[in-house]
N, C-alpha and C positions, 0 to 999 in steps of 0.2 A: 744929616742922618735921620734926626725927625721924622721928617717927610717921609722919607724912603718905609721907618716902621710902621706909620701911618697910614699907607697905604695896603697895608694889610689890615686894616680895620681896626686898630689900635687907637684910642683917644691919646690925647696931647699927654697925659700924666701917663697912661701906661705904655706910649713910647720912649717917656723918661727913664720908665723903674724896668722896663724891658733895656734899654742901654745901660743902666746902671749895671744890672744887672748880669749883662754880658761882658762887663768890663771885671766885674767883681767876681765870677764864677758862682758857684754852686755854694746859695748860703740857705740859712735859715730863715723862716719867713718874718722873724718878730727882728733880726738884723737887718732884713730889709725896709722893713719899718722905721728904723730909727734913722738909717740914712738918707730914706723920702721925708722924714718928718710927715709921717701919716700913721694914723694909730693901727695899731697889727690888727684890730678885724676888719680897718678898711682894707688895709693890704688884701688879706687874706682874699676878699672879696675880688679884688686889683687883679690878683696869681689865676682866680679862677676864671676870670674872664679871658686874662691872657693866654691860658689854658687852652679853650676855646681855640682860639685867634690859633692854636698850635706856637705859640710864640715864646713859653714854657714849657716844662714840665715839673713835677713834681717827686718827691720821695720821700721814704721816713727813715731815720737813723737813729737809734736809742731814744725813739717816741718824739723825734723831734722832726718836724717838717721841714726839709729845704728844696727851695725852688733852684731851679738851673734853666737860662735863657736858651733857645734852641740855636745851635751854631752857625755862624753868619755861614760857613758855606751850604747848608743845608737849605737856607732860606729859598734859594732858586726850584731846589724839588720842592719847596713848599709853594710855589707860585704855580709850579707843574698839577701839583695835584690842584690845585686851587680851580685852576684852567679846563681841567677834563671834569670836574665838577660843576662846572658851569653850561659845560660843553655840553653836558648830558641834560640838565634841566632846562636848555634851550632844546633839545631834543623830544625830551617830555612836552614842553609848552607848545611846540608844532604838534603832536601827536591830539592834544587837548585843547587847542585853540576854538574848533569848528564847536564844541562843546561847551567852551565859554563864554562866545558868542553868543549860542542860543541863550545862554544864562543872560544875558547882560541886559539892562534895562535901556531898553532904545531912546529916551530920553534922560538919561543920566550923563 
């Protein structure tokens, strides 16, 4: 299973605490720290990344922050979008190729 969240761009730790995470539901981010055994502002930092990664999200509840893993079925529209976003800036890089060429250093 790893692997699989890894391949969303996920480092080896924060495909950890994203499984843990999704196994555990919707906590706090300083109880997610105690159960990675990693100190809550590394988490903190961990949550944002995976953020990012769309692989969380986030919320506040009586000033208290809790992360919640994005739902395994959801992961395939997140591959979807992932895809047409790719799609498009392979789209862009033909448009701007003949452009970059001329930029490029002929001996580089």
């Amino acid at each position: 299973m790893k692997s699989l969240i890894q391949a969303f761009g996920a480092s080896d730790k924060q495909a950890d605490t994203y499984l843990r995470l999704l196994s555990l539901g919707a906590q706090p981010v300083s109880v997610m720290a105690r159960h990675m055994g990693t100190p809550r502002s590394t988490m903190y930092l961990m949550m944002q990344e995976l953020e990012k990664l769309h692989l969380v999200t986030h919320f506040t509840r009586d000033g208290i922050t809790f992360v919640k893993a994005t739902a395994a079925k959801d992961l395939g529209a997140l591959l979807d979008a992932k895809q047409r976003s790719l799609e498009q800036v392979k789209k862009n890089l033909q448009t701007k190729l003949p452009e970059l060429r001329h930029m490029e250093n002929a001996f580089s």
